[in-house]
C-alpha positions in Angstrom: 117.9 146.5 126.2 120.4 149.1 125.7 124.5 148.6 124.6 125.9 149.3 128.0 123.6 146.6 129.4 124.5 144.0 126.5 127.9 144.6 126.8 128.1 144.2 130.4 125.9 140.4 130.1 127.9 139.3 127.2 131.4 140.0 129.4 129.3 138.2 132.3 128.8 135.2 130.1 132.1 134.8 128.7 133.9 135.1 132.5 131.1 132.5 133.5 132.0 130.5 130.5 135.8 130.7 130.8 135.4 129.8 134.5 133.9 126.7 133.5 136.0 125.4 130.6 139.1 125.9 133.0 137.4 124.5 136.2 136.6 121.1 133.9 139.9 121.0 132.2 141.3 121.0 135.9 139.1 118.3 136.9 139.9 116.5 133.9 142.8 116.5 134.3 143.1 115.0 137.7 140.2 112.7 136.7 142.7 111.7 134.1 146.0 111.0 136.6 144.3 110.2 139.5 147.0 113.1 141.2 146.9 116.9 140.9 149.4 118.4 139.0 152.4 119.7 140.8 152.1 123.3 141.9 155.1 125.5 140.8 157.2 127.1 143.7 159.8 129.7 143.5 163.4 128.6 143.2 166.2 130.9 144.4 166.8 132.0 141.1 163.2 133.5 141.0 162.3 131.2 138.0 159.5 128.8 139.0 160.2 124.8 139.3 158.1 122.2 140.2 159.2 119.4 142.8 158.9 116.0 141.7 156.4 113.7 143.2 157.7 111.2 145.4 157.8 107.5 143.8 156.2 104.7 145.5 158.2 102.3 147.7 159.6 99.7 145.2 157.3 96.4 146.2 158.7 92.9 147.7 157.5 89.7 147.2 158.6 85.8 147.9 158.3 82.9 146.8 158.1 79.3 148.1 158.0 75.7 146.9 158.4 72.6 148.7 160.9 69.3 147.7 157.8 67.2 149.2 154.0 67.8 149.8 154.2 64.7 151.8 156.6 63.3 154.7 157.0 61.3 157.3 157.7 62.1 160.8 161.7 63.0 161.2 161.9 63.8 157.7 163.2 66.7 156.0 161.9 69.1 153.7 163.8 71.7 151.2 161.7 74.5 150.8 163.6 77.1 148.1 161.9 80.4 146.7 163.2 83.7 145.3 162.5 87.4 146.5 162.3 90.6 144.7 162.7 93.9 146.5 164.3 92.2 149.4 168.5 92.6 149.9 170.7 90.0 149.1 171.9 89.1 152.7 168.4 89.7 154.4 167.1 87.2 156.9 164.2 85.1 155.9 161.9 83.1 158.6 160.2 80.0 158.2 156.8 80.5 159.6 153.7 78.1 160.4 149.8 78.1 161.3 149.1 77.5 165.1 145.9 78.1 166.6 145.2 80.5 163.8 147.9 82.8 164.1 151.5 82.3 162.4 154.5 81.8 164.2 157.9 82.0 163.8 160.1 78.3 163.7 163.5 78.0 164.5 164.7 78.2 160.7 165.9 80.7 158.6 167.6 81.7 155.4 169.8 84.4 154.3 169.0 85.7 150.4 171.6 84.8 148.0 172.9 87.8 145.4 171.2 86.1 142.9 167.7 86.8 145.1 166.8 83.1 145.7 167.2 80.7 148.8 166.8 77.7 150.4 165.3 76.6 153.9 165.6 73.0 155.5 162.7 71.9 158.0 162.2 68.7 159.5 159.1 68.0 161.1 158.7 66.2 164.7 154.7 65.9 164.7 151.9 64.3 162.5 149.3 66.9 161.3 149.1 69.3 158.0 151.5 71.8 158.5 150.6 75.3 156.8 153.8 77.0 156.6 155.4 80.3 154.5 158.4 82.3 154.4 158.8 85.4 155.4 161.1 88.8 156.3 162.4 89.2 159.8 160.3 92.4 159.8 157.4 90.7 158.7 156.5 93.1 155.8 157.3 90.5 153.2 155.8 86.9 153.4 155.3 84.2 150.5 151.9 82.4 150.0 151.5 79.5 152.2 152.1 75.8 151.5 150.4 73.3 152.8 152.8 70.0 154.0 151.4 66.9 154.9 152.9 65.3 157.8 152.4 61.4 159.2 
């Protein structure tokens, strides 16, 4: 094999080589994150900057409880919860379980500063009532509750 020839396959090598160290530290590291690293862009200035990555949507949720499991016909219940990620002053719905589909009662709630609230129901029919809370936009709701009604 002559040196011209041994030169050239060694440089072939190391390029090879060096293509795939950098091509797996890449894919490590957004193996690693989950997310690609930012790509720097040119600012202005001419120095390079990289944009930062957009956070999330901060998440809601609500809570619910119930005064009583069970009551009778004409009674009342209390049902009081807090939120987290939803504006004081926001309208919260009292929903329920009909034919499979939840709708939207005639009760609502407005969120306190301090992120809790409190909804009265009273309920005019005998059955198990599934009910939760939830936004007026419907992209928050609580867990449902199950209220026994005879």
């Amino acid at each position: 094999m002559s040196v011209t020839r041994s030169h050239h396959t060694r440089a072939l090598a190391a390029g090879a080589l060096s293509a795939a160290l950098l091509s797996t530290g890449t894919a490590g590291a957004v193996a690693a994150t989950g997310t690609p690293a930012p790509k720097p862009t040119m600012t202005r200035t001419g120095m390079p900057s990289t944009k930062p990555s957009q956070t999330p949507t901060a998440m809601g949720s609500i809570t619910v409880s119930a005064n009583r499991k069970a009551v009778k016909v004409g009674n009342t219940v209390v049902f009081t919860g807090r939120v987290k990620g939803i504006k004081a002053g926001s309208t919260l719905l009292l929903q329920h379980r009909h034919s499979g589909k939840w709708t939207t009662l005639k009760t609502t709630a407005v969120v306190n500063k301090n992120g809790t609230y409190t909804i009265k129901r009273t309920f005019t029919k005998k059955g198990t009532e599934q009910v939760r809370v939830a936004t007026k936009s419907g992209t928050f709701h609580s867990s449902p509750l199950t209220v026994q009604v005879s």
